[in-house]
C-alpha positions in Angstrom: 51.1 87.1 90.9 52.9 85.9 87.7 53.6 82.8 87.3 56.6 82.1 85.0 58.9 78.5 84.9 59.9 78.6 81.3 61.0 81.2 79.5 62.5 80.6 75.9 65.3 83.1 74.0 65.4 82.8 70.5 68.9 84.2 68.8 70.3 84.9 65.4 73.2 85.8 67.1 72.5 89.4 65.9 73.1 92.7 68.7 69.2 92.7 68.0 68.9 89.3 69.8 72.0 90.2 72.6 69.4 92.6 74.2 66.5 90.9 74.0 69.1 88.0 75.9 69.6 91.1 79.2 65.7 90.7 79.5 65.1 87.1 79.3 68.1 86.3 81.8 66.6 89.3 84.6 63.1 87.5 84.2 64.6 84.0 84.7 66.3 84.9 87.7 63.7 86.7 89.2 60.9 83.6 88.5 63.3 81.1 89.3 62.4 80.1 85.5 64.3 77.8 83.5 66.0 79.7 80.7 65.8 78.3 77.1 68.3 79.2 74.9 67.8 78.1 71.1 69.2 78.9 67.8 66.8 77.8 64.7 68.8 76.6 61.6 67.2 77.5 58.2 68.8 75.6 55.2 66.5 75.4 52.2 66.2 71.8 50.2 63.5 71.4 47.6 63.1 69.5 44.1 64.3 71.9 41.8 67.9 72.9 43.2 70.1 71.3 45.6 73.0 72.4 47.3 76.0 70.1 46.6 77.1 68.5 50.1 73.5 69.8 52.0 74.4 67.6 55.0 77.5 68.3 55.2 76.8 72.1 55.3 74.0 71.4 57.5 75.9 69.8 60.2 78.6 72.8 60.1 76.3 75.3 60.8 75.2 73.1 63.6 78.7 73.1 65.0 79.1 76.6 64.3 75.5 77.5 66.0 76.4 75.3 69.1 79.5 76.8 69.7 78.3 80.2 69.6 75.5 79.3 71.8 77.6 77.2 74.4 79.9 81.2 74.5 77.1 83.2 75.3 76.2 80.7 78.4 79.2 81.0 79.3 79.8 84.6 79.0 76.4 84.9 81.3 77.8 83.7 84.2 74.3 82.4 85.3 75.0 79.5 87.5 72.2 80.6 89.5 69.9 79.4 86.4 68.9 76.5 85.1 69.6 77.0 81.1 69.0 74.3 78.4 70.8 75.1 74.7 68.6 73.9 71.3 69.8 74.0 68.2 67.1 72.9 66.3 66.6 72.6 62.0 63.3 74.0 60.6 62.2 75.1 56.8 62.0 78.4 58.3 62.6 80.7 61.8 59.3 81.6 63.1 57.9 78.3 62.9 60.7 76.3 64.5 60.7 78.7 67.7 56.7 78.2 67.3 56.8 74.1 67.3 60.0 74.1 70.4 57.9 76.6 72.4 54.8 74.2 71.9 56.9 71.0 72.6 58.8 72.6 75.7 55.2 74.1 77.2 56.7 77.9 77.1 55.5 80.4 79.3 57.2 83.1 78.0 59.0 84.1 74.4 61.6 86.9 74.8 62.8 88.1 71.2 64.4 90.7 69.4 63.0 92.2 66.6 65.1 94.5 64.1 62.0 97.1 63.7 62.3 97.2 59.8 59.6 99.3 58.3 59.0 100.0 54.7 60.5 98.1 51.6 62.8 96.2 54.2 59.8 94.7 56.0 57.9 94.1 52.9 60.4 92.1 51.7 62.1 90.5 54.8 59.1 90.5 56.9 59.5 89.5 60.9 59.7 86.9 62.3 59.1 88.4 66.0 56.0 89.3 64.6 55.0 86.3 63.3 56.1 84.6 66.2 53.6 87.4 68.1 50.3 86.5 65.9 51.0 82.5 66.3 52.3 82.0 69.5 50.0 80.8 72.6 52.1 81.9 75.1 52.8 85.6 75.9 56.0 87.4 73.7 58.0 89.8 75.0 59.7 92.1 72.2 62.5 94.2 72.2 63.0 96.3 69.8 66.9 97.2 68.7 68.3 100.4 70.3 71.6 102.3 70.1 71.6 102.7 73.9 69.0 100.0 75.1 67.8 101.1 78.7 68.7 99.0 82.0 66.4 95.8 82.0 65.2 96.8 85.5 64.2 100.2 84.4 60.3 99.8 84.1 58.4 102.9 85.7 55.8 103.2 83.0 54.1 100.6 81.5 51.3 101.7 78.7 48.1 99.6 78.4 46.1 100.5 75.1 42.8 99.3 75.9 39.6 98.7 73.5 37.3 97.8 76.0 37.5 94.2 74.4 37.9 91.2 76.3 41.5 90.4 75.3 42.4 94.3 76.6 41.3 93.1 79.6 43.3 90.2 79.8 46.3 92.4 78.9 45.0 94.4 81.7 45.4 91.5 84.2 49.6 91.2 83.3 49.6 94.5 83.5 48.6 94.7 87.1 50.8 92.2 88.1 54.1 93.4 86.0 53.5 97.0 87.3 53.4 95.5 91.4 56.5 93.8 90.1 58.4 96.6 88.7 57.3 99.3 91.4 56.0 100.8 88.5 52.6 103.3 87.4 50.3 101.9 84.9 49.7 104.4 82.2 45.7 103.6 81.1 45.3 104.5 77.5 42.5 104.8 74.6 42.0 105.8 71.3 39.0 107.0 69.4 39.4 106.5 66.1 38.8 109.3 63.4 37.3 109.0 60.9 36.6 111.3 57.1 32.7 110.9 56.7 31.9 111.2 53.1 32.1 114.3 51.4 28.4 114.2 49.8 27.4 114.3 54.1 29.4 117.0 54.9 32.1 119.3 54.0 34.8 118.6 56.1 36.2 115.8 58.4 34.7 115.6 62.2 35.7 113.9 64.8 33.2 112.1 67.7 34.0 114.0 70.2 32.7 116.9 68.4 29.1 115.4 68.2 29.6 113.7 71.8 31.6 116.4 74.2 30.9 113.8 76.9 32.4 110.7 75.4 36.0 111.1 76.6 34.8 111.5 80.3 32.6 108.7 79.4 34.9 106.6 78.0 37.8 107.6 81.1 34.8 106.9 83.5 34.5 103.0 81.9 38.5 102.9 81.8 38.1 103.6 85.9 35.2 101.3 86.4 37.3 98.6 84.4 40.2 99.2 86.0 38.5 98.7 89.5 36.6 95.4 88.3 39.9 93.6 87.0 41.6 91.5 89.0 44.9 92.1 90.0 47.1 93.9 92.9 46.8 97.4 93.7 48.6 99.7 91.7 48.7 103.5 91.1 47.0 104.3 87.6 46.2 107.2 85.3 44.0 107.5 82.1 44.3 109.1 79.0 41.7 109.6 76.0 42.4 111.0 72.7 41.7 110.9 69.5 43.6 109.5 66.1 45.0 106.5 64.9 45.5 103.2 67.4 49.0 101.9 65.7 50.6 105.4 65.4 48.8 107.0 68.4 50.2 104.4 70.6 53.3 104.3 69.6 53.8 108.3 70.1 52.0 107.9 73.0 54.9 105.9 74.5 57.5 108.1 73.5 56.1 111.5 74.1 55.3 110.0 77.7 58.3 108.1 78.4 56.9 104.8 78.5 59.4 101.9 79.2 56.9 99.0 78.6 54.0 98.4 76.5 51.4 96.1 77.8 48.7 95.1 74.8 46.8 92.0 73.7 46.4 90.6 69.8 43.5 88.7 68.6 45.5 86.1 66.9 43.9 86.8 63.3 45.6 84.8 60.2 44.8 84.0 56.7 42.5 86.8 54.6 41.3 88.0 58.1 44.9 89.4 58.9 46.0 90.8 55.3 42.5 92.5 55.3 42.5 93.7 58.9 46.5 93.8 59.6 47.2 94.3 63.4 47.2 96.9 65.4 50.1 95.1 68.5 51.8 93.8 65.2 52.7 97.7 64.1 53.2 98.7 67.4 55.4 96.1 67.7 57.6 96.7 65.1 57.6 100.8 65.8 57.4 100.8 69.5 60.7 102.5 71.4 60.4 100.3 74.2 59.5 96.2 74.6 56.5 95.2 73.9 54.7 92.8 76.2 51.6 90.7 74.2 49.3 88.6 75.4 46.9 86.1 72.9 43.3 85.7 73.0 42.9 82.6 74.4 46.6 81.7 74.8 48.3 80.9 77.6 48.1 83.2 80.9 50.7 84.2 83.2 48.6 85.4 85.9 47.3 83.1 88.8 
């Protein structure tokens, strides 16, 4: 079963961060979880310009923060909860929520994410995707929506799998989330395409169309690892097709209604990362429903 007794709510106050907030507070109560509630101030000081008064605007944005943060307890009406309220000062978002979650011995990291994609990501970056690559306990993302679906509403929950060990791990909270939800566990993998050189041959192939057999291959492993990983017993089906992990999953989930996505991210940083990228990191930031990761050797939730 899952085992969850803190679970930590970033906000920036944002209608991104109020939804992410429905998620976090159904969790808690359902766990029996303490519920963390923290705002990250972000006031940049260095040598070569300083803002007249720094202290002083520092501490009004504290007041402000805590104020805000003290109406949105109150406007939850959880006295069935256990809540604690930080409002904590860091040189920058992700990192702060990183070093409380570390400090506090998280077990869970429900955030909103904006979804920006393009110049506005280039630029702005994310910081739920940052805290996703770093974090060592499990994030659960929720992306913005214009009409964000009930927070009990999880029939379908996708689980990409490589056939790596941190898939499987994914595939262990997968187990346990779908015997919590009542819901169906929707088995998923991706062959990758690929062009071979043109001086090889004239046009692009696929595998499949030198292997016939490898899809029922491949759905014949996804059974068999299925059947090996530990977990409760939940209804399953499989899919195997071919294309692109990042986008294919991400269609995947909304041509098949998908209300969770369950996937696991190697943690890579440094060259490694801006070389590689990440696949959870894209479907993160395009996915139309949350996004549930779990690190390679982070934290577990399962017993």
């Amino acid at each position: 079963m899952l085992r969850i007794k803190r679970i930590l709510w970033p906000t920036d106050f944002s209608r991104c961060a109020k939804q992410a907030l429905g998620h976090a507070v159904h969790l808690a109560r359902q766990h029996g979880a303490e519920l963390h509630v923290m705002h990250a101030r972000v006031l940049m000081k260095d040598d070569s310009y300083h803002l007249p008064n720094h202290e002083e605007i520092d501490r009004q944005l504290k007041d402000l923060a805590s104020s805000h943060l003290s109406s949105t307890i109150r406007a939850l009406q959880t006295d069935d909860l256990v809540i604690k309220q930080a409002n904590v000062r860091g040189i920058s978002t992700a990192p702060a929520i990183l070093e409380y979650a570390k400090e506090n011995d998280i077990d869970l990291i429900v955030i909103g994410t904006h979804g920006r994609r393009g110049l506005g990501h280039l630029f702005l970056g994310s910081v739920a995707e940052e805290v996703v690559r770093l974090s060592a306990a499990p994030v659960l993302t929720i992306r913005e929506r214009e009409e964000p679906k009930p927070v009990t509403m999880m029939k379908q929950i996708l689980v990409p799998l490589d056939f790596s060990n941190f898939s499987q791990q994914a595939l262990k909270h997968a187990k346990e989330m779908a015997a919590f939800y009542n819901a169906r566990l929707q088995l998923l993998h991706v062959i990758e395409e690929f062009i071979p050189p043109t001086f090889y041959m004239a046009a692009a192939a696929s595998l499949t169309r030198f292997t016939p057999e490898l899809k029922l291959i491949i759905k014949e492993t996804m059974e068999t690892l299925f059947e090996d990983t530990a977990g409760l017993a939940v209804a399953a089906e499989y899919h195997v097709i071919e294309g692109y992990a990042a986008h294919d999953i991400v269609d995947f989930a909304q041509e098949n209604n998908s209300d969770l996505i369950v996937i696991a991210t190697h943690g890579r940083t440094g060259i490694e990362h801006m070389l590689m990228g990440s696949v959870t990191e894209k479907v993160v930031r395009r996915a139309p429903c949350p996004v549930f990761t779990v690190r390679a050797f982070g934290k577990t939730l399962v017993q």
